[in-house]
C-alpha positions as CSV (number, residue, x, y, z in Angstrom):
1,X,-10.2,-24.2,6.6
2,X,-10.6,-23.0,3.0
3,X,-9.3,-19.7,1.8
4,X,-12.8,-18.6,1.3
5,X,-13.9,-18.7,4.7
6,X,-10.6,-17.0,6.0
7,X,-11.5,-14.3,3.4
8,X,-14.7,-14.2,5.4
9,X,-12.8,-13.6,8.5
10,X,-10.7,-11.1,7.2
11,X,-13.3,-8.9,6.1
12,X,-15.7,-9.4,9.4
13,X,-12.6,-8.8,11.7
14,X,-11.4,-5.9,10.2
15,X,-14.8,-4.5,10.6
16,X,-15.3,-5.7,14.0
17,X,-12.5,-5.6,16.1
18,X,-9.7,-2.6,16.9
19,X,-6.7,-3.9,14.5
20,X,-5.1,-0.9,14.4
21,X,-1.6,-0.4,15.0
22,X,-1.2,0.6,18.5
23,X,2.5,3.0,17.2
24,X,1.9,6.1,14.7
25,X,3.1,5.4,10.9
26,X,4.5,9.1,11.8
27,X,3.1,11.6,9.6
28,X,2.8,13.6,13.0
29,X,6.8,14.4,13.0
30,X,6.7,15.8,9.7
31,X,5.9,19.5,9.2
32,X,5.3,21.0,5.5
33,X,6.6,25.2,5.6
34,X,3.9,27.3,4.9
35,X,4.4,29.5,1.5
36,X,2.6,32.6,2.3
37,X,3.4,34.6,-0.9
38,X,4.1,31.8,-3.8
39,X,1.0,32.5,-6.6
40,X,-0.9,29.6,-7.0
41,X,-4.8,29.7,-8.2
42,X,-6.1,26.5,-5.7
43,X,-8.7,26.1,-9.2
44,X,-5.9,25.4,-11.5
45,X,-3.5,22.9,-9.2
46,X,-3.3,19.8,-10.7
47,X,-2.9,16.8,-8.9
48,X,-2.4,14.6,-11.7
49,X,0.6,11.2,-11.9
50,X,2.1,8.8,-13.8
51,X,2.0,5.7,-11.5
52,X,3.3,2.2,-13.2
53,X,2.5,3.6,-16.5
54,X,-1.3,4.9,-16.0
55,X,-2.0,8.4,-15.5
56,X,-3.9,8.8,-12.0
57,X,-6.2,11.8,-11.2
58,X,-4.6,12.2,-7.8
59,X,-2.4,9.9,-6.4
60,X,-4.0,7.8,-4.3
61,X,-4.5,3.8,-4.6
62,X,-7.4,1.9,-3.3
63,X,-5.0,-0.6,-1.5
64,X,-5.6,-4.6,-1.9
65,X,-8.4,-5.7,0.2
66,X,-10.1,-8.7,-0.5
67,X,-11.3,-11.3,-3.0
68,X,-12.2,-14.7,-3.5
69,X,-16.1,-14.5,-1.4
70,X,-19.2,-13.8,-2.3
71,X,-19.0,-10.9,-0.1
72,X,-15.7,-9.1,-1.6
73,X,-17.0,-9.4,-4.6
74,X,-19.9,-6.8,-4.0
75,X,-17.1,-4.8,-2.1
76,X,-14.5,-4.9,-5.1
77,X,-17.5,-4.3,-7.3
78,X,-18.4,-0.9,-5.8
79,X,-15.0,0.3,-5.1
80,X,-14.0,-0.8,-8.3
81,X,-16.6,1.8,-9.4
82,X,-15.3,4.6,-7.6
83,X,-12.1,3.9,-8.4
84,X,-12.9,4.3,-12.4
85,X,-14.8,7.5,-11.6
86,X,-12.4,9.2,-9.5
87,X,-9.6,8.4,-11.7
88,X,-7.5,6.6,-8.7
89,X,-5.8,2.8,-8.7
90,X,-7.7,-0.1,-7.3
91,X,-5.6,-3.4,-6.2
92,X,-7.2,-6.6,-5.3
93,X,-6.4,-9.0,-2.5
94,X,-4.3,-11.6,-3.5
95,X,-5.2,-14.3,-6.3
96,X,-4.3,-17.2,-5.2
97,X,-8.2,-17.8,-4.0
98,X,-9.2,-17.8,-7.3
99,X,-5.9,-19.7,-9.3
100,X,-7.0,-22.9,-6.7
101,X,-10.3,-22.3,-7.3
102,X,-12.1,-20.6,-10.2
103,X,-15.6,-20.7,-9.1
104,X,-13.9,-17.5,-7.6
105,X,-12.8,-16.0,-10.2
106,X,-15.4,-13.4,-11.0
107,X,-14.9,-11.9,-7.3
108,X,-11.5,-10.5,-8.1
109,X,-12.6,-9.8,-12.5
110,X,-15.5,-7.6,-11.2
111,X,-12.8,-5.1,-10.8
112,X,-11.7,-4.8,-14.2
113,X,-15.4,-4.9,-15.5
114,X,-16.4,-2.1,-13.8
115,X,-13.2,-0.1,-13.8
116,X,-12.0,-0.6,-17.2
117,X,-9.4,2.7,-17.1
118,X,-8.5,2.6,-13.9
119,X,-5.0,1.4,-13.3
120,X,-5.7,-1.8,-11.5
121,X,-3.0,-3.9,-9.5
122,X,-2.9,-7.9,-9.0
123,X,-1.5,-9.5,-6.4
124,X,-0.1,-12.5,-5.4
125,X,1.7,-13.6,-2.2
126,X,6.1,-14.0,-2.5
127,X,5.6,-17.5,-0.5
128,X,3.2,-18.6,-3.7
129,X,5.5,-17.3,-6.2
130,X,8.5,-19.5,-4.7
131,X,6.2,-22.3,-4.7
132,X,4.9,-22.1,-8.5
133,X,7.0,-19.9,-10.2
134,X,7.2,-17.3,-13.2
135,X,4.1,-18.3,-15.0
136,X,2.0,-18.4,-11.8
137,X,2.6,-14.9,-11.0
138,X,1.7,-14.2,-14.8
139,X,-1.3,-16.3,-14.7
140,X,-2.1,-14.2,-11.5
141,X,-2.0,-11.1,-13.5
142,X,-4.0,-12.3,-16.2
143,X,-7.0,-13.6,-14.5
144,X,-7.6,-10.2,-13.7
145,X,-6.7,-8.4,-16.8
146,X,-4.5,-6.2,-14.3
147,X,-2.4,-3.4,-15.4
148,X,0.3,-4.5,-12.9
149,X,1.3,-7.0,-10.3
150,X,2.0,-6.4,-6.8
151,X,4.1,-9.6,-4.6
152,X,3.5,-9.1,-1.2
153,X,5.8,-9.8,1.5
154,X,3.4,-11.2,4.7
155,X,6.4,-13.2,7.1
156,X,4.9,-10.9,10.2
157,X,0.7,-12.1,9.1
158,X,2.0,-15.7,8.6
159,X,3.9,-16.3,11.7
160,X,0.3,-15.9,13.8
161,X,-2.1,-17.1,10.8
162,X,-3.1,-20.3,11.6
163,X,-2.8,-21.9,8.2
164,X,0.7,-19.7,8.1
165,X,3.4,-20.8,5.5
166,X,6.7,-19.5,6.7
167,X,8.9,-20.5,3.7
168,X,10.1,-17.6,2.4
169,X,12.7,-19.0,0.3
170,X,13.7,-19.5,-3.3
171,X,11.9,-16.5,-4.8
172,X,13.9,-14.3,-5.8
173,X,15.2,-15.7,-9.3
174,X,11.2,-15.4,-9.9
175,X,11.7,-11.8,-9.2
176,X,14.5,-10.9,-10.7
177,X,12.7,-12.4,-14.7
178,X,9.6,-11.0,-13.6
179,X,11.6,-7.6,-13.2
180,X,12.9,-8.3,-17.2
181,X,9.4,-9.2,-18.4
182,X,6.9,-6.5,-17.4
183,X,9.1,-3.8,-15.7
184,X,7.8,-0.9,-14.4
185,X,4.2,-2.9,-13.9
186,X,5.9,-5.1,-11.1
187,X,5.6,-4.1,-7.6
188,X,6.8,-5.3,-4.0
189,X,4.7,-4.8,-1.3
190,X,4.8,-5.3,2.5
191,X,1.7,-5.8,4.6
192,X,2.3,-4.1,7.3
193,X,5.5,-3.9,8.7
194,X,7.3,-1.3,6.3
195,X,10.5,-1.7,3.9
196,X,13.8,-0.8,5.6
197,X,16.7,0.7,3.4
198,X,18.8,-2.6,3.4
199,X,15.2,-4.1,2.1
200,X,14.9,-1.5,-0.7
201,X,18.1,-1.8,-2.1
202,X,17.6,-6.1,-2.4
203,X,14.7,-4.7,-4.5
204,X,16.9,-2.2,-6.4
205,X,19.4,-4.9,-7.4
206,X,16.8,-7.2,-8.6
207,X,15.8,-5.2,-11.1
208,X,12.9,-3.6,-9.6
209,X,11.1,-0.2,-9.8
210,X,8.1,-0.1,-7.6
211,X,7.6,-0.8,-3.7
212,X,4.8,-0.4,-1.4
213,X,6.6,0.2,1.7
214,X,3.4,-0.5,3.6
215,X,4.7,0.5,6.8
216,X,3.6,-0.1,10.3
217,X,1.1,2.2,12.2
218,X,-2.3,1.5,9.8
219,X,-3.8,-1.8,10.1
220,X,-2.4,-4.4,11.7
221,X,-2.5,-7.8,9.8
222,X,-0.8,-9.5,12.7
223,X,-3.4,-8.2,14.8
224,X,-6.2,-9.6,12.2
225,X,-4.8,-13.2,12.4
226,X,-4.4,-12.7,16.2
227,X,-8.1,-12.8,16.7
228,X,-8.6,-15.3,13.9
229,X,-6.4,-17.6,15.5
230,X,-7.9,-16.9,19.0
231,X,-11.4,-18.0,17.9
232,X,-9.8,-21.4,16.8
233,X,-7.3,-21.7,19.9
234,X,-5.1,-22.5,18.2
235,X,-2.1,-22.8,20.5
236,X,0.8,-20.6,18.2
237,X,-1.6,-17.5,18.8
238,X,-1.9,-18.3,23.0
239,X,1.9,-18.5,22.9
240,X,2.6,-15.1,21.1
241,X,0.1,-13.5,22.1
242,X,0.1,-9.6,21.6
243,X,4.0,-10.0,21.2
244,X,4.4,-8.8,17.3
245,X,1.2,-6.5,17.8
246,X,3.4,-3.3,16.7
247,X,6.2,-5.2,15.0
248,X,7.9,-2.8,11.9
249,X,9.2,0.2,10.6
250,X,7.1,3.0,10.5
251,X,5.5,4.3,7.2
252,X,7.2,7.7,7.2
253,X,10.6,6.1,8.5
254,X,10.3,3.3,5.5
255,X,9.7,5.6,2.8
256,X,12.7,7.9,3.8
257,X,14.6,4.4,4.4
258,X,14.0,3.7,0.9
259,X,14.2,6.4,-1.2
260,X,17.9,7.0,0.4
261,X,19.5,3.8,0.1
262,X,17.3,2.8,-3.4
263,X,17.4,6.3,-4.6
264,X,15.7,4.6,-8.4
265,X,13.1,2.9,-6.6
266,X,9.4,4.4,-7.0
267,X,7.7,4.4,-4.0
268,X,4.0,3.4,-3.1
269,X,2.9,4.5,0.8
270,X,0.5,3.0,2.8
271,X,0.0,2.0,5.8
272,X,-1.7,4.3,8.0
273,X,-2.2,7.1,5.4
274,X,-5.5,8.8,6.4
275,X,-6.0,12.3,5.0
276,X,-4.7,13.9,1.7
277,X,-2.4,16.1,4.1
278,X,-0.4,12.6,5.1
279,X,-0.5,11.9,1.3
280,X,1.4,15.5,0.2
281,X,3.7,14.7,3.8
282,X,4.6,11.3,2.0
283,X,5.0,12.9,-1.3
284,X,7.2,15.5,-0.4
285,X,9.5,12.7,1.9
286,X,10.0,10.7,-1.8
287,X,6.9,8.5,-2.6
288,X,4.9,9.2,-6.1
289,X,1.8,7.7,-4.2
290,X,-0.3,6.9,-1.5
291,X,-3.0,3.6,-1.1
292,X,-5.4,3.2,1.9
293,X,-7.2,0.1,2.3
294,X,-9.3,-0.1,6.0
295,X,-10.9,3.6,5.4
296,X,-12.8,2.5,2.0
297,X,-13.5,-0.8,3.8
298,X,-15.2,1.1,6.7
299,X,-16.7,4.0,4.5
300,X,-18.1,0.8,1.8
301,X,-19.4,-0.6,5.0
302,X,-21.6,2.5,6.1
303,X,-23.0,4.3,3.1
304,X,-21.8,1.8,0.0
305,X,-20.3,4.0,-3.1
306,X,-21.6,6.8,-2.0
307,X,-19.4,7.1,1.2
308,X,-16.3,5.6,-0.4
309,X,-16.6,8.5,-2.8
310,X,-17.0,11.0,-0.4
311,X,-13.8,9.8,1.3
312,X,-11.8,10.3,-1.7
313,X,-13.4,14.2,-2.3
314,X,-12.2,14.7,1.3
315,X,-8.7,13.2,0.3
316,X,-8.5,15.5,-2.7
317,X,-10.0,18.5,-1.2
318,X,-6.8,18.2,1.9
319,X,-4.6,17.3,-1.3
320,X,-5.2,20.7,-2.8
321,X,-5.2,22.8,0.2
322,X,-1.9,21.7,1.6
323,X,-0.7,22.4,-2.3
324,X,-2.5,25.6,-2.2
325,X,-0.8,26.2,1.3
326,X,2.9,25.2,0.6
327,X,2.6,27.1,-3.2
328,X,2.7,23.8,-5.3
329,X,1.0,24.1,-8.3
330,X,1.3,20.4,-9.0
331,X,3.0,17.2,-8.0
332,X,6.1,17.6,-9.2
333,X,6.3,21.1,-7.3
334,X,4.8,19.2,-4.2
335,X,8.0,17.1,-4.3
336,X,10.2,19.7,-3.8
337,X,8.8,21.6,-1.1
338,X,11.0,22.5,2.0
339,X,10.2,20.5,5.3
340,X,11.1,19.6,8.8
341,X,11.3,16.2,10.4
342,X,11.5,15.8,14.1
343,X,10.8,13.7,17.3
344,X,10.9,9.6,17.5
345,X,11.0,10.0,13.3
346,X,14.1,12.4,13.3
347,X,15.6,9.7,16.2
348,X,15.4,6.8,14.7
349,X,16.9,8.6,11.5
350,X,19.8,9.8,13.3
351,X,20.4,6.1,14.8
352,X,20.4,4.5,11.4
353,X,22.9,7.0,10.2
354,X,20.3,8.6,7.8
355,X,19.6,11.9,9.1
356,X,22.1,13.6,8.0
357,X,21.5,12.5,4.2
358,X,17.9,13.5,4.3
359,X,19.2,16.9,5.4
360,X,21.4,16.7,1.9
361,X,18.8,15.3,0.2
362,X,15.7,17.8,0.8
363,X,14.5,17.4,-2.6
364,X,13.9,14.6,-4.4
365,X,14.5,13.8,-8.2
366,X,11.7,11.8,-9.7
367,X,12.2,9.9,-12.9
C-alpha cells in the first residue's frame, strides 16, 4: 500500500473510531494553589514564549498531523492559517511522503505559504534518518522551509502498522551532527508513549535541547494502526491484539521524568493535553510548551477554521484564568508557582525514586 493511502487511513480513523488512550496522561493528580491576594490585572498577563527560537503568542503547538494527500493538504492549509493568526506553532506529519514522492510536496509547503511567521516544525521519522542519513533529515527540513525539525520516535505505532519497520538502529551519530548543525531547532519526539528519564538524558548527552515527551493518555497511535491493520487482516494485528493499547509513560509522569534527570533539556508536552488549565499544569511541572493534535483535527472537521480557532480562544481564555488564579503575571511566573502532586502520579514517582527530588525541585529554572 502507498504511503498516500495510509495517510488516508490515518486521517478517516482518527475521525472515525475511539483511539483514545484508555489510561489518563495525568493532569488530574496535579493541583495548582490558588493565590487569593497576589495583584495581577487578568488584561495585562502575558502569555508570550520563546520556543526553538520563535516567539509564540501562547504556548501552544498545533502538533504534527498529516501530509502527503490531497485531503491533509486542505487540513494543513486551514490550520496552517490559524496557526499564523493566533500566533501559535504548526508541525506537519512526517516528510517522508513527499521526499519519495514529490507530486506531494505542496500538501506539507501549504503550511509555510499560509503561515509565513509562524514557527513551523518538520518532521521526519528516527527509522528514516538511520536509513538515509544527515542530508535526508536536512532535505526534510527544507522542503518545507521549516523553522525546525522534529525526529520522531514511533517503535510502539510500527510494531502493529502493517507496513511497520522496526529497525531502530544506527541513528544516533545522525543525531548527535544534526545536534551541532542546527541546535536549538532540533527536536525529539515520541508518538505516544512518553519519554522516561533514562530516555531524556540519551537525548541530553547527544547534544540535544528539545523533546516532545508525547506521552501516553491522548491519542493512541497503536490504537490507529490497530484498526488499520484489522481491516487488512493482517495476522501481526489478530495476534496482538488490544495488547499495547495503553503501552507508555504517562504525559505528566514523562515530563517530570525528564526535566529531573535532563535538567537542560526544553520540554514540548503533548499527548493528551486538552484545555489551557492542563497546559499551565504542564508548565509549572517543567515544560515551556504544550501541542495538541486530535482536537484541531476534530474541531477542522466540524466547523473548518472557524472551529479550530475557537478552540485555541478557549485554550487561551483557561490559560489566563488559571494565571489570573495562581497570581502569575506571565510564563516565567507560571513556572514557579507552588503545587501538589498526588495519586497513581505521585506513586509511580515515588517507585522510580523521583518523588522526593520533585519535592526539592518545586521550581524550575528555565534557560
Amino acid at each position: 500500500m502507498s504511503i498516500e493511502s495510509r495517510k488516508a487511513d490515518h486521517i478517516r480513523i482518527a475521525l472515525e473510531r475511539e483511539v483514545s488512550s484508555r489510561i489518563t496522561p495525568g493532569f488530574e493528580d496535579v493541583e495548582l494553589i490558588h493565590n487569593a491576594v497576589c495583584e495581577v490585572d487578568f488584561n495585562e498577563i502575558d502569555t508570550t514564549v520563546m520556543v526553538m527560537g520563535k516567539r509564540l503568542r501562547m504556548p501552544l503547538i498545533i502538533e504534527a498531523l498529516t501530509g502527503g494527500t490531497p485531503e491533509a493538504k486542505r487540513i494543513n492549509m486551514g490550520l496552517a492559517e490559524v496557526a499564523e493568526s493566533e500566533g501559535i506553532g504548526i508541525g506537519v506529519g512526517s516528510v517522508r511522503a513527499a521526499l519519495e514522492d514529490q507530486r506531494l510536496v505542496d500538501t506539507y509547503s501549504i503550511v509555510r505559504d499560509r503561515a509565513p511567521n509562524a514557527l513551523v516544525i518538520s518532521n521526519i521519522g528516527a527509522a528514516q534518518v538511520a536509513e538515509y542519513g544527515l542530508e535526508y533529515a536536512l532535505k526534510a527540513m527544507e522542503l518545507v522551509k521549516a523553522d525546525s525539525l522534529a525526529i520522531h520516535f514511533n517503535k510502539l505505532q510500527e510494531l502493529v502498522m502493517p507496513e511497520g519497520e522496526t529497525r531502530f538502529k544506527g541513528y544516533v551519530q545522525h543525531i548527535v551532527e544534526l545536534s551541532k548543525r542546527i541546535g536549538e531547532k532540533l527536536c525529539l519526539k515520541e508518538t505516544g508513549a512518553g519519554f522516561s528519564g533514562e530516555a531524556a538524558m540519551l537525548a541530553e548527552s547527544w547534544g540535544v535541547e528539545w523533546v516532545d515527551v508525547a506521552g501516553a493518555g491522548g491519542t493512541s497511535w497503536y490504537a490507529v494502526e490497530y484498526y488499520r491493520a484489522k481491516e487488512r487482516n493482517d495476522e501481526k494485528a489478530s495476534m496482538l491484539d488490544e495488547v499495547f493499547w495503553d503501552w507508555g509513560i504517562p504525559t505528566v509522569v514523562s515530563i517530570i521524568e525528564s526535566r529531573i534527570c535532563a535538567p537542560r533539556l526544553r520540554v514540548i508536552a503533548s499527548g493528551g493535553v486538552r484545555t489551557g488549565l492542563d497546559a499551565a499544569k504542564a508548565i509549572v511541572l517543567g515544560a515551556s510548551c504544550v501541542g495538541m493534535a486530535r482536537p484541531f483535527l476534530i474541531a477542522f472537521s466540524r466547523g473548518g477554521v472557524a472551529e479550530a480557532r475557537r478552540l485555541v480562544k478557549s485554550f487561551e481564555l483557561a490559560l489566563r484564568s488559571t494565571m489570573f488564579l495562581v497570581g502569575a503575571r506571565n510564563i516565567t511566573e507560571l513556572m514557579s508557582v507552588p503545587f501538589i502532586v498526588r495519586g497513581k502520579t505521585a506513586e509511580w514517582l515515588e517507585r522510580r525514586g523521583l518523588l522526593e527530588k520533585l519535592a526539592g525541585r518545586m521550581r524550575y529554572k528555565h534557560e
